[in-house]
C-alpha positions in Angstrom: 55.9 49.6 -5.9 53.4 49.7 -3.0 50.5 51.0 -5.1 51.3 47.6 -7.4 51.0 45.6 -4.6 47.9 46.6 -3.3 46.6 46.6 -6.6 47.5 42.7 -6.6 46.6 42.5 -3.8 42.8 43.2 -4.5 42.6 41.9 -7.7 43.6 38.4 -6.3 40.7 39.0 -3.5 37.9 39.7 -6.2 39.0 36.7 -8.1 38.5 34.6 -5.1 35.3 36.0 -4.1 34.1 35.8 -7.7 35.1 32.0 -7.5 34.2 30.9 -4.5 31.3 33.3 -3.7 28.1 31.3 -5.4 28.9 28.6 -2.4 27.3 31.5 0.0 24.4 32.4 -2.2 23.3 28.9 -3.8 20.7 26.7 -2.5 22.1 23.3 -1.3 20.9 20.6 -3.8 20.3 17.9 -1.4 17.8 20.6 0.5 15.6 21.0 -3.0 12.6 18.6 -3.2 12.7 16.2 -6.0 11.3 12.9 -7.0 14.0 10.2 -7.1 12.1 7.4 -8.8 10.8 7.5 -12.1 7.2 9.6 -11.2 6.7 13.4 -10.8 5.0 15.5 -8.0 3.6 18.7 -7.6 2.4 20.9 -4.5 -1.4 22.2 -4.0 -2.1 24.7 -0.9 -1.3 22.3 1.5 -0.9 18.8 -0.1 2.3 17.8 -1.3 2.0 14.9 -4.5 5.0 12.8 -4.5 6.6 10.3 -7.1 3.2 9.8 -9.1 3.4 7.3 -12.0 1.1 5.5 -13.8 1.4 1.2 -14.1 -1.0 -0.8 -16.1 -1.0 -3.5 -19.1 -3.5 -2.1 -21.2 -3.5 2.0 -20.9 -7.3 1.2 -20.0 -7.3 0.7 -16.5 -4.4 2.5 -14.6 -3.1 2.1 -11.1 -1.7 5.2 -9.9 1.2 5.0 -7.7 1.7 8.2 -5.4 2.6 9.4 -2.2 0.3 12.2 -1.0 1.4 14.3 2.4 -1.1 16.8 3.6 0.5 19.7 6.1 -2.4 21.0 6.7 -3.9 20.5 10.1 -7.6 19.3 8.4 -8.3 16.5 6.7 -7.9 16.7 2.9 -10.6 15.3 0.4 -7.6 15.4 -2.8 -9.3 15.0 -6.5 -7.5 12.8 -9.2 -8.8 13.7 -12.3 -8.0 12.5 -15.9 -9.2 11.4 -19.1 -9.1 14.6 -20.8 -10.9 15.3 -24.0 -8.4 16.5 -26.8 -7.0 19.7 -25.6 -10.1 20.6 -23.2 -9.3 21.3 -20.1 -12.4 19.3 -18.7 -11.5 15.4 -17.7 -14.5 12.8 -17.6 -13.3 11.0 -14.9 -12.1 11.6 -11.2 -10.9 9.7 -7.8 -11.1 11.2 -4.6 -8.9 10.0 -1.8 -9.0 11.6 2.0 -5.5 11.8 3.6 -5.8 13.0 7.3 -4.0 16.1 8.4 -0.2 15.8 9.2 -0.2 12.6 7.7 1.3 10.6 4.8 -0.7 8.4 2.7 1.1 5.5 0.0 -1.8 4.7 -2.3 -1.2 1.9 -5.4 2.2 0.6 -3.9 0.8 -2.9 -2.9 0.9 -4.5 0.4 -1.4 -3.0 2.9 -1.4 0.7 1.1 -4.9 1.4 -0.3 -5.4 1.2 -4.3 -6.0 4.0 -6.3 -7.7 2.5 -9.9 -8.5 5.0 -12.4 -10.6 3.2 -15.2 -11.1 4.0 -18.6 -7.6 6.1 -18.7 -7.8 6.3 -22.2 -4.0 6.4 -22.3 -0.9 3.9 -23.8 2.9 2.9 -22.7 4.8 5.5 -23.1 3.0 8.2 -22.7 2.5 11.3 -20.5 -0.9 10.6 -18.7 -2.1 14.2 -17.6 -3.7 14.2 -13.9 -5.6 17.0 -12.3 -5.1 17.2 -8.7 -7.3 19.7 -6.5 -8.6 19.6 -2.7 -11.5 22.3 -1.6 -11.4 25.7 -2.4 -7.2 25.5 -3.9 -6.3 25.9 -6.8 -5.7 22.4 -9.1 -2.3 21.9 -10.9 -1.8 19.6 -13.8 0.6 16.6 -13.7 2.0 14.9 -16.5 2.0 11.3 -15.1 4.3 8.8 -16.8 2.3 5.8 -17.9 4.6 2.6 -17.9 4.4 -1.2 -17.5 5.6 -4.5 -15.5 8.8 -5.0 -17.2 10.8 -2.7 -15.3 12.0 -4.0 -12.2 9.9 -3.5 -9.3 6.9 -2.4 -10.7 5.6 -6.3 -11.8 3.4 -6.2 -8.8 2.1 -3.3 -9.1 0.2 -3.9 -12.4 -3.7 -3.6 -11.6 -4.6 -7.2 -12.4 -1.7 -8.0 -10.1 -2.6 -5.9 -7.2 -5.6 -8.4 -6.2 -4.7 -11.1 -3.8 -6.9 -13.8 -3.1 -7.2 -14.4 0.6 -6.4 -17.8 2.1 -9.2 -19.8 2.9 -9.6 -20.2 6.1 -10.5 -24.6 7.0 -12.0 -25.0 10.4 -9.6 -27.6 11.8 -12.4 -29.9 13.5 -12.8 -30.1 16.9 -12.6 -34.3 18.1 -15.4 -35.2 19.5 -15.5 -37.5 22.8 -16.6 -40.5 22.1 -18.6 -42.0 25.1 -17.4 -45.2 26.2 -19.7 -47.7 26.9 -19.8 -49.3 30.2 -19.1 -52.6 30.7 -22.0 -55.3 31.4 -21.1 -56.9 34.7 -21.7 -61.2 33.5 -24.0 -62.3 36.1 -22.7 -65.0 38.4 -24.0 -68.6 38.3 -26.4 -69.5 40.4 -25.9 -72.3 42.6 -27.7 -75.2 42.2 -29.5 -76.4 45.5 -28.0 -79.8 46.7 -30.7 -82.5 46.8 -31.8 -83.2 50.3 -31.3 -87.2 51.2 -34.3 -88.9 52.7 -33.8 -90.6 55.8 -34.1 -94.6 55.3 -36.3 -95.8 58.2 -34.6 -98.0 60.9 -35.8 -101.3 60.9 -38.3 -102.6 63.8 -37.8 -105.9 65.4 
C-alpha cells in the first residue's frame, strides 16, 4: 500500500515538473527583440537596424524609414546598399549614413530626423526591396525591406515628394521711420509805424 503511494506520489511530481517546467527554461517573450511596426531589422557587429521599411509612389525613388543604434563606442560610417542586378550579389547603388557611438539615429521619419533617399530603387508596391547594410571591416547582412505606399495610415507624410517642406518666407516687418517735423516759422511782428512829428505854428508878433 505504501509502495503505491509513493509511486503516486512521484508520478504526480514528474507530471507537474513536465508541465510547468518550460516556465524555468524559456526565454521571456517580451525580453526578445522584435520589430513592432510593419519594417524589419537586423544586427551588424555593433549596429543594430530597427523597423526598416521602404515608402514611395513610384518604386523609383525610395525613402527609407529606419532606426539605426550603434553600441559601439566609435562612430559608425553604416552602408545602405540596393538595387541589385538579378540574383548578383553586387548592388549599383549605396547611401552611407554616420550614427555617433552610443547613439540612436531616426532617419526618413519626417520632422527634424535626417532623410535617407535612395534613387533609382528599381523596385514596386508590394515588394520585398533587398538592402545591404555593412559598417568597416563587419560583415554586411541582407535585409528584405518591405516596399509600401501613402495609403496606410501614418505613412502619407512620409512619401518622398512629401517629405520636402518649403520654409516660410521670412517679410522684414519695416522699421517706421521718424519723420522730422518741421519747425515752425516765427510770423514777424509789424512794425510800427513812426507817428508824424507836428510842426510848431509860430506865435504871432505884435
Amino acid at each position: 500500500m505504501r509502495s503505491r503511494i509513493a509511486a503516486s506520489v512521484v508520478l504526480a511530481a514528474g507530471v507537474l515538473l513536465g508541465s510547468t517546467g518550460c516556465a524555468f527554461f524559456a526565454p521571456v517573450a517580451t525580453q526578445i527583440p522584435y520589430d513592432p511596426s510593419d519594417g524589419v531589422g537586423t544586427t551588424v557587429g555593433d549596429v543594430e537596424v530597427r523597423n526598416a521599411m521602404a515608402i514611395t509612389a513610384d518604386g523609383d525613388t525610395v525613402n527609407l524609414v529606419v532606426f539605426v543604434h550603434n553600441t559601439g563606442d566609435k562612430s559608425a560610417a553604416v552602408q545602405f546598399q540596393y538595387d541589385f542586378e538579378g540574383s548578383a550579389d553586387e548592388a549599383k547603388s549605396s547611401e552611407t549614413v554616420t550614427v555617433p557611438a552610443g547613439e540612436t539615429v531616426s532617419f526618413g521619419n519626417g520632422g527634424d530626423t535626417p532623410d535617407l533617399i535612395l534613387d533609382n530603387a528599381n523596385t514596386q508596391l508590394g515588394a520585398l526591396m533587398p538592402v545591404f547594410v555593412q559598417y568597416g571591416t563587419e560583415t554586411g547582412k541582407t535585409i528584405l525591406v518591405p516596399v509600401l505606399d501613402g495609403s496606410l495610415d501614418g505613412y502619407g507624410h512620409l512619401v518622398p515628394t512629401n517629405l520636402a517642406t518649403t520654409e516660410p518666407e521670412i517679410t522684414a516687418t519695416p522699421v517706421p521711420t521718424s519723420t522730422a517735423t518741421s519747425e515752425s516759422t516765427a510770423t514777424p511782428t509789424e512794425t510800427a509805424t513812426p507817428s508824424e512829428t507836428t510842426t510848431p505854428t509860430p506865435a504871432p508878433t505884435n
